[in-house]
Structure formats: structure tokens, C-alpha cells
PASEBA-1860 file (N, C-alpha, C; in nm, 3 decimals):
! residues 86
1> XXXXXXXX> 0.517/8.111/-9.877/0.608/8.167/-9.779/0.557/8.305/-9.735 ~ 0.456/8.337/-9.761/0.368/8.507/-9.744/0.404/8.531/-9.629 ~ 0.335/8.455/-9.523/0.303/8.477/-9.383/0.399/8.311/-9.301 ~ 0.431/8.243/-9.360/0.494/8.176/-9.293/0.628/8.211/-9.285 ~ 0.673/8.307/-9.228/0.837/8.378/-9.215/0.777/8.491/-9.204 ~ 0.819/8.555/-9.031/0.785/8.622/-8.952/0.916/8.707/-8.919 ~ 0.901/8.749/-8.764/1.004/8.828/-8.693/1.034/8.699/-8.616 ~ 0.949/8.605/-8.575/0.955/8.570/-8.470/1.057/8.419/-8.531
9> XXXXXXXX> 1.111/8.404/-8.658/1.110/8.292/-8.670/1.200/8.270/-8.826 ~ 1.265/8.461/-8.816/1.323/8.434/-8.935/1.474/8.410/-8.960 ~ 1.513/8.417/-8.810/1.685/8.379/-8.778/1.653/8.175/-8.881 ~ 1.555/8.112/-8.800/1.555/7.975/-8.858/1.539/7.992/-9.024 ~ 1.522/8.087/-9.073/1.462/8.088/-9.226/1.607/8.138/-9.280 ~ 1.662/8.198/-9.263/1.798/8.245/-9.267/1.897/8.062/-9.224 ~ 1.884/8.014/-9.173/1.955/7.904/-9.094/1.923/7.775/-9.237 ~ 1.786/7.769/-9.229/1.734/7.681/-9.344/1.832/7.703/-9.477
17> XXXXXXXX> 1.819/7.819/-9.521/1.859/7.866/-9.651/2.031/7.835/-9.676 ~ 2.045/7.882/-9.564/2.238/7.887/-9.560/2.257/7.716/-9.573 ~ 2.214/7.617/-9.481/2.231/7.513/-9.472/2.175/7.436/-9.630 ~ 2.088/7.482/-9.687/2.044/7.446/-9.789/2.138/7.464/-9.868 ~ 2.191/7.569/-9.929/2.285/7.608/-9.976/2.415/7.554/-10.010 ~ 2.446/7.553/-9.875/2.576/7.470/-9.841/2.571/7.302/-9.875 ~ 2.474/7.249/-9.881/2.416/7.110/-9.893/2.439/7.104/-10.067 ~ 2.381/7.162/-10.115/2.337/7.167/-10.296/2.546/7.186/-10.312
25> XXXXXXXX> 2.585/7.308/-10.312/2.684/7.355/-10.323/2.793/7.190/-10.285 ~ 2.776/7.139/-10.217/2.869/6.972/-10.164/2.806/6.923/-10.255 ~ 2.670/6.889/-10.267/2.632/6.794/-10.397/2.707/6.805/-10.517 ~ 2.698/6.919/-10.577/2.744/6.994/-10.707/2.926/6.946/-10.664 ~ 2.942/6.976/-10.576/3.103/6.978/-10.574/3.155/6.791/-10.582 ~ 3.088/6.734/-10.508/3.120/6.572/-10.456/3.070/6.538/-10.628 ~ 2.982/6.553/-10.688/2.953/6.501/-10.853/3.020/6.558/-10.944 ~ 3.122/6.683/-10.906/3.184/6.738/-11.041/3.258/6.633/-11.143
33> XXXXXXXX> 3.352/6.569/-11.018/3.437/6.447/-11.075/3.369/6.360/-11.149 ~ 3.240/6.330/-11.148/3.158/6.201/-11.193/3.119/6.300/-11.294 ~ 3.125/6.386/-11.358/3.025/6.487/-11.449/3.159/6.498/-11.528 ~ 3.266/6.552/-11.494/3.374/6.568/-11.583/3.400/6.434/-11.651 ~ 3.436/6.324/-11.597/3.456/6.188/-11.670/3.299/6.099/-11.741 ~ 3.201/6.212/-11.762/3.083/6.181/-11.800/3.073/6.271/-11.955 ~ 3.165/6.409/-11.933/3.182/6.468/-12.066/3.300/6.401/-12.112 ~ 3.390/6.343/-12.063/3.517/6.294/-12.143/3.513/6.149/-12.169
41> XXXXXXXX> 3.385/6.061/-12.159/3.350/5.923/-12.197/3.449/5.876/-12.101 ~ 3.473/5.886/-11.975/3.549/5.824/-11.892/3.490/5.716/-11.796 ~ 3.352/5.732/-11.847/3.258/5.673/-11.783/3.201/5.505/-11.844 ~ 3.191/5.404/-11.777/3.132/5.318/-11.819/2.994/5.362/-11.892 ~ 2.912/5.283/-11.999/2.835/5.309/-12.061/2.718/5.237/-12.010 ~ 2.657/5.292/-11.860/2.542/5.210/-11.795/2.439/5.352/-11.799 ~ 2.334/5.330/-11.690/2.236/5.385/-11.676/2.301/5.491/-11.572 ~ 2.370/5.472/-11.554/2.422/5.633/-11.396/2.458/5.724/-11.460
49> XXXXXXXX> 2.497/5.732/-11.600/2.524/5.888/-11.713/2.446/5.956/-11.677 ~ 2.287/5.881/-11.652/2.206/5.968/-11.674/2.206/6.060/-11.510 ~ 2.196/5.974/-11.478/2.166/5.978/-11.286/2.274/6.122/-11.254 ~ 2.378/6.049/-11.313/2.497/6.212/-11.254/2.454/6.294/-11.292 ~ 2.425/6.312/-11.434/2.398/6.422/-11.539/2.257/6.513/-11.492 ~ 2.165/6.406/-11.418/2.074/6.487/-11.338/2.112/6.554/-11.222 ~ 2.132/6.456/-11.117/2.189/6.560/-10.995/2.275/6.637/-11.014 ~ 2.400/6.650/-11.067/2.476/6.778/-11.105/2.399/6.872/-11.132
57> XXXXXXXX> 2.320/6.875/-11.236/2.229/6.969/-11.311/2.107/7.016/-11.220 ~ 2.060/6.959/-11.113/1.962/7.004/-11.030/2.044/7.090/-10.901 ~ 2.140/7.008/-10.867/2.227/7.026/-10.751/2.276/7.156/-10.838 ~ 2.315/7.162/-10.943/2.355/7.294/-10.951/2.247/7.418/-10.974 ~ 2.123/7.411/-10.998/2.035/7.486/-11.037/1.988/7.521/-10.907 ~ 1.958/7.431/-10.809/1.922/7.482/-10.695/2.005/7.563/-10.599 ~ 2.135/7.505/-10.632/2.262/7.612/-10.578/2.223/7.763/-10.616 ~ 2.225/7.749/-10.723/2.200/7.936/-10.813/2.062/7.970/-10.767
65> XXXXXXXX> 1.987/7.929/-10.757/1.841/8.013/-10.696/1.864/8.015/-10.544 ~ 1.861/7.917/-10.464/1.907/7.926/-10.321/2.013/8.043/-10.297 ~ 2.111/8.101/-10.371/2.234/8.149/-10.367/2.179/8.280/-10.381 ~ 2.090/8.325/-10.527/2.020/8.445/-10.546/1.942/8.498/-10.400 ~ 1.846/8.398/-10.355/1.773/8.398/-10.225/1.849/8.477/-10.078 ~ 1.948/8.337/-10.050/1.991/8.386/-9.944/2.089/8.518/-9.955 ~ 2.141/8.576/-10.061/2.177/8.672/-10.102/2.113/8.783/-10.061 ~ 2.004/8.793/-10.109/1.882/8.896/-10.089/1.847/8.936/-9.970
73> XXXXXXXX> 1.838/8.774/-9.867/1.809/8.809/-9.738/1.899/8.823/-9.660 ~ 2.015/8.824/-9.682/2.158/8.875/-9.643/2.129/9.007/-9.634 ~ 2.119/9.070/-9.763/2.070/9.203/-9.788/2.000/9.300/-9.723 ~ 1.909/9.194/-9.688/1.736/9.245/-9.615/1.809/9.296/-9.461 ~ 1.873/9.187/-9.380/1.929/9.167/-9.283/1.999/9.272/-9.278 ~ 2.147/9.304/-9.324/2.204/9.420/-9.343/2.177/9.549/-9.323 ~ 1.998/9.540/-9.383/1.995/9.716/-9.395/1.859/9.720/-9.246 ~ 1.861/9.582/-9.253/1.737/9.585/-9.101/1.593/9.581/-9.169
81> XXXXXX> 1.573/9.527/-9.266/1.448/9.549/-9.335/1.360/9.422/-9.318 ~ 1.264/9.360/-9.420/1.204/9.263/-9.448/1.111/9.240/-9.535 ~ 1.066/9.161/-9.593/0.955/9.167/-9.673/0.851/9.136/-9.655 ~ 0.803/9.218/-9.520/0.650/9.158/-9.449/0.655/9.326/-9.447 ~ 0.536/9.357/-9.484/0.494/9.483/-9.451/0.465/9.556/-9.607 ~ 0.434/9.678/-9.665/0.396/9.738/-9.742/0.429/9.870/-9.718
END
């Protein structure tokens, strides 16, 4: 991402991130229900334990780094800055 995220092109990088965000954040939310009745054996005993137990767990990990991210460049934005330059 060095040089690919510019001036010219960072409203879309900002747009990416938020939408990303928001995407993981519905994942995580639409699987909570399937994750809660997965800790309380509410669950049939097939192969999708596993399946929820992953996407929750990714869907939520990528939430928290995406979240740290667009945070930052919220930040960046705010004070008028960027992280191209020295």
C-alpha cells in the first residue's frame, strides 16, 4: 500500500475501508446467534461448529484491525495530514 494510495485516490481508500468494515462488523453480527448456540451445545453436532466458529472468529478479527485502520485514517483526515511524505 506504499505508493498505491495517493491524493488522487484516497477518498476511494477511505470508501474501501468503511465499507469493509461495515461488511465484517454484519458478518460478526448475522453469526453471533449461530456462535452463542455453538457455546451453549444448542447446536446440532455436524461439521458447521466448525465453519461458524471460524467466520465469527475471522469476521471478528478483521473487524478489530480494519476498525484500528480506518480509525487512524479518520484521524489522518481530521488533522489534514497523510502518510505519504517524510
Amino acid at each position: 500500500v506504499n505508493n498505491c494510495v495517493g491524493f488522487s485516490n484516497y477518498k476511494y481508500f477511505m470508501l474501501f475501508l468503511a465499507y469493509s468494515l461495515l461488511y465484517c462488523v454484519f458478518i460478526t453480527a448475522t453469526d453471533l446467534q449461530y456462535f452463542i448456540k455453538f457455546w451453549t451445545n444448542g447446536l446440532p453436532d455436524t461439521q458447521a461448529k466448525f465453519h461458524i466458529m471460524f467466520l465469527f472468529f475471522a469476521a471478528s478479527m478483521f473487524s478489530v484491525s480494519l476498525a484500528s485502520l480506518f480509525a487512524y485514517h479518520c484521524w489522518l483526515v481530521c488533522k489534514n495530514r497523510s502518510t505519504l511524505g517524510g
